[in-house]
MARGU-736561 format. One record per atom (N, C-alpha, C): residue in one letter; z negated, x negated, y negated. Coordinates in steps of 0.001 Angstrom, whole numbers, plus 500000, padded with zeros to 6 digits. Layout:
N
AZXY...
end
This chain:
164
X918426939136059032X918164937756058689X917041937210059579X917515936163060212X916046935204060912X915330934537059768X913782933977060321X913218933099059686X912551931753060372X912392930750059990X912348929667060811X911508928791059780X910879928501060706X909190927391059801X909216926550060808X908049925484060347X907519924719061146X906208924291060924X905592924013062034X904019923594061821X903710922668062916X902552921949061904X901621920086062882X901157921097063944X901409920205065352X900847920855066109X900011919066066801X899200919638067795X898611918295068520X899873917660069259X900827917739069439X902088917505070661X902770917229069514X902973917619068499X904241916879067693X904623918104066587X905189918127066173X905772919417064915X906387920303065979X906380921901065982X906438922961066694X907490923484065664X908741923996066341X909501924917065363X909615926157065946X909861927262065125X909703928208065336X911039929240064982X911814929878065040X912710930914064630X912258932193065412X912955933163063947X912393934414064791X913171935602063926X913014936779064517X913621937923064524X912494938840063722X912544938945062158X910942939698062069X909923938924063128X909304939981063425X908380939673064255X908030939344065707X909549939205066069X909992938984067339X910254937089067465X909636936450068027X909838935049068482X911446934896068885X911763934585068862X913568933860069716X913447932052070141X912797931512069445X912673930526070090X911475929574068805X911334928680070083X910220927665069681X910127926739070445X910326925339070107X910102924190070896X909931923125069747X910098921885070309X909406920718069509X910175919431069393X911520920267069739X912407919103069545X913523919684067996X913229920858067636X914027920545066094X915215922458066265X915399922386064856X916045923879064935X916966923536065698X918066922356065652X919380922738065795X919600922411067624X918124921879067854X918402922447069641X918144923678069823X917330924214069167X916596925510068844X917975926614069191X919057926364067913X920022927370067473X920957926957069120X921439925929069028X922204925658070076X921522926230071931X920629926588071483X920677927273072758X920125929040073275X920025929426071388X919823930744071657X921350931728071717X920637932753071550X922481934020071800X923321933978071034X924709933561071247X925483933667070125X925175934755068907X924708935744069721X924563937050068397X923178936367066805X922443936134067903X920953935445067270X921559934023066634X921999933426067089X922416932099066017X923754932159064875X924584932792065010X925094933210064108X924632933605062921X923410934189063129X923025935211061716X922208934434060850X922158935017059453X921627934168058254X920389933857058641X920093932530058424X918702931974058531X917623931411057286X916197931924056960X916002932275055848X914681931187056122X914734929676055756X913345929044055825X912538929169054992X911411929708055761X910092929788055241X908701929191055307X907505929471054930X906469928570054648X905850929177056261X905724930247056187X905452931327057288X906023932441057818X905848932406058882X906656933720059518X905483934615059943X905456935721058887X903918936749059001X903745936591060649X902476936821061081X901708937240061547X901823935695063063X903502935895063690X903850934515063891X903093932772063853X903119932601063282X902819931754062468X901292931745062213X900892932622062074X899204932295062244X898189932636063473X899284933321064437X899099933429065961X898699932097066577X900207931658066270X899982929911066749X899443928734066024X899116928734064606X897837928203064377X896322928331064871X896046929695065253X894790930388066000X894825929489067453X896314929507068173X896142928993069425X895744927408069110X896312926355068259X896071925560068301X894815924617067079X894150925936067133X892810925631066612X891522925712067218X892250926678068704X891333926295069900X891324927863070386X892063929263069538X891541930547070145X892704930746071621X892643930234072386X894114929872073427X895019931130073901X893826932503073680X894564933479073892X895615934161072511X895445933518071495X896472934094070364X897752934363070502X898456933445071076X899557933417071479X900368934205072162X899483935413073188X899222935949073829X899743937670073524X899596937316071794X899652938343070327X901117938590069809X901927937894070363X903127937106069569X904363937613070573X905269938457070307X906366939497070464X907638938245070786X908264938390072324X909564937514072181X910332938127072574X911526937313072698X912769938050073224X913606936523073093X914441936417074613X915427935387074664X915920935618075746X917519935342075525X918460935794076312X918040935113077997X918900935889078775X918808935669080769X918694936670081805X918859936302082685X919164937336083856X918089938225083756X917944939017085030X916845939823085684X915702939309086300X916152938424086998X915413937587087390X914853936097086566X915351935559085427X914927934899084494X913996935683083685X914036936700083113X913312937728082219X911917937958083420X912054937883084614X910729938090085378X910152936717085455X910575936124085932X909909934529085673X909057934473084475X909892934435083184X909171934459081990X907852935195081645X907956936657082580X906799937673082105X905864937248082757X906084936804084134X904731936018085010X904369935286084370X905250934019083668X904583932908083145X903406933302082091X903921934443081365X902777934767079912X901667935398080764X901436935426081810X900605935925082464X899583935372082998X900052933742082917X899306932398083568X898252932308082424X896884932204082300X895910932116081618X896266930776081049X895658930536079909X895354929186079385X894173928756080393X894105927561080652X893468926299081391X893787926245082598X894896927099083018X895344927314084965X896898926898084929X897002926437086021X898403926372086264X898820927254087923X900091927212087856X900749928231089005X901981926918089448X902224926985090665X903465926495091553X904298926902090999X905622926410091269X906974926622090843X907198927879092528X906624927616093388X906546928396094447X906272929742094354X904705929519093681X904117930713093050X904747931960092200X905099931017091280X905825931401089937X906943932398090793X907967931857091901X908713932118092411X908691933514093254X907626933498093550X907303934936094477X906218935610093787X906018935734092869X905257936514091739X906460937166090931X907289936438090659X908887937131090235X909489938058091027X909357938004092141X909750938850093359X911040938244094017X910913936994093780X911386936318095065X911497934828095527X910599934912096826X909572934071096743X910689933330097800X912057933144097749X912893931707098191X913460931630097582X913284931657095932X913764931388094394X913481929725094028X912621929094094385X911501928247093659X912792927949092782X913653927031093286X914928926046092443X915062927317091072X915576928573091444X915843929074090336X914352929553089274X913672929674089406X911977929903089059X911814928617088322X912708927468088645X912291926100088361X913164926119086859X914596926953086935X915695926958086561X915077927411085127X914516928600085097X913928929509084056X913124929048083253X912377927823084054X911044927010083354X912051926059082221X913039925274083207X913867924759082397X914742925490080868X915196926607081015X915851926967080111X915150927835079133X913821927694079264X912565928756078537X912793928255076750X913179929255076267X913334928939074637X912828929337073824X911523929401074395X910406929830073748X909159929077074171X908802927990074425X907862926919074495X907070926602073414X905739926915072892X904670926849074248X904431928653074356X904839929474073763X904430930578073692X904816931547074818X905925931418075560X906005931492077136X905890929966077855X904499929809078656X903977928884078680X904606928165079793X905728927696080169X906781926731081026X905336925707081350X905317925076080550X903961924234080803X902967924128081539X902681925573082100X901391925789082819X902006925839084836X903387925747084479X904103925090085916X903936924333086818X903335923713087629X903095922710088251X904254922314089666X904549921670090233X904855921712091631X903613921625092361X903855922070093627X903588922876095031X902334921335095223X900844921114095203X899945919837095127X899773919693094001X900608920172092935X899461919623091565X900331918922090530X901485918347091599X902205917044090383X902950917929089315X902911917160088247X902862918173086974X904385918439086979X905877917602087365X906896918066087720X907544918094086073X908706918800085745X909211918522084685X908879919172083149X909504918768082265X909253919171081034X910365919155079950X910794919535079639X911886919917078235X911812918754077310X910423919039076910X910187918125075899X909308916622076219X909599916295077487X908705915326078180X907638915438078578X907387914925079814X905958915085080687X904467914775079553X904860913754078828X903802913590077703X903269914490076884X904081915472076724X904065916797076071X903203917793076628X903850917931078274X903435919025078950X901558918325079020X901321917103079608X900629917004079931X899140916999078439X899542916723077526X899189917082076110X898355918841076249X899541919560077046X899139920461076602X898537921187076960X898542920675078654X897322921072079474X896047920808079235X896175919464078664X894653918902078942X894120919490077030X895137919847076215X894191920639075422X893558921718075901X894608922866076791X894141924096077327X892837923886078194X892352922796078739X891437922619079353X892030922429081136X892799922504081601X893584922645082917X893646921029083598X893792920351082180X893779918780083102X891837917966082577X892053917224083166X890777916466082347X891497914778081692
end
C-alpha cells in the first residue's frame, strides 16, 4: 500500500506519495499528475491518505522551516534510464543555496554532450523539490525551465539562499 499527504509549503501545497519510506513522487501540482506519471506498477497499487507519512513528512517540514539539508534524509526511487537515474543522483548532490548548469549537470552524469538529455531528466524529475531539478540553471545563470513554473523555481532558490 502507498501513502500520500500533503503539506503548506512557501511555493504552494507540496504533495507527496510514497512507498513506506521510500519517496515516489512529489510535486506541487496535485496527486493525479503525481499518479499519472509514476510506474504503472507504483500507481496501480492501493493508496492510503494520510495526515503523515512517518519520518517523510517531517524531513520536509525541517527543510522548509529553514534546516535545508533535511531533505537530504529522505529515501527515493522513480522510474528511468541509466543515464536519467545518474542525472538525478548528481542533482541530490547540488547543495542547497548553489546551482549547477544543465552543462554541468551533464558531464557530472558522465556525459558531458548530454546537456538536452540532462535537461530531459530535470524535466521528467518526479520527485521535486526533494531531487532538487530546481537548483538547474542554464550555462550564465538564466534560471531556464520549470515543471511547475519559473515562479516556483525561482521561489525556491531565493528561499535556499542561491538567488537574492
Amino acid at each position: 500500500m502507498l501513502f500520500q499527504t500533503s503539506l503548506k509549503a512557501p511555493v504552494g501545497t507540496l504533495y507527496l506519495i510514497s512507498d513506506e519510506h521510500i519517496l515516489l513522487a512529489a510535486g506541487f501540482s496535485g496527486f493525479d499528475d503525481l499518479l499519472s506519471r509514476m510506474s504503472p506498477d507504483d500507481s496501480s497499487r492501493d493508496i492510503k491518505s494520510v495526515r503523515n507519512i512517518p519520518v517523510i513528512s517531517d524531513l520536509v517540514k525541517d527543510y522548509f522551516d529553514g534546516d535545508l539539508s533535511a531533505i537530504n534524509g529522505i529515501h527515493v526511487r522513480q522510474p528511468g534510464g541509466e543515464f536519467f537515474q545518474s542525472v538525478w543522483k548528481v542533482m541530490r548532490k547540488i547543495p542547497a543555496g548553489k546551482t549547477m548548469s544543465y552543462a554541468e549537470l551533464a558531464k557530472r552524469a558522465g556525459s558531458e554532450n548530454a546537456v538536452r538529455a540532462a535537461g530531459s531528466a530535470c524535466a521528467r524529475n518526479l520527485i521535486a523539490p526533494i531531487v532538487p531539478c530546481h537548483r538547474v540553471v542554464k550555462t550564465g545563470g538564466a534560471l531556464g525551465n520549470y515543471a511547475f513554473g519559473l515562479h516556483a523555481k525561482e521561489s525556491l532558490l531565493k528561499f535556499e539562499g542561491a538567488l537574492k
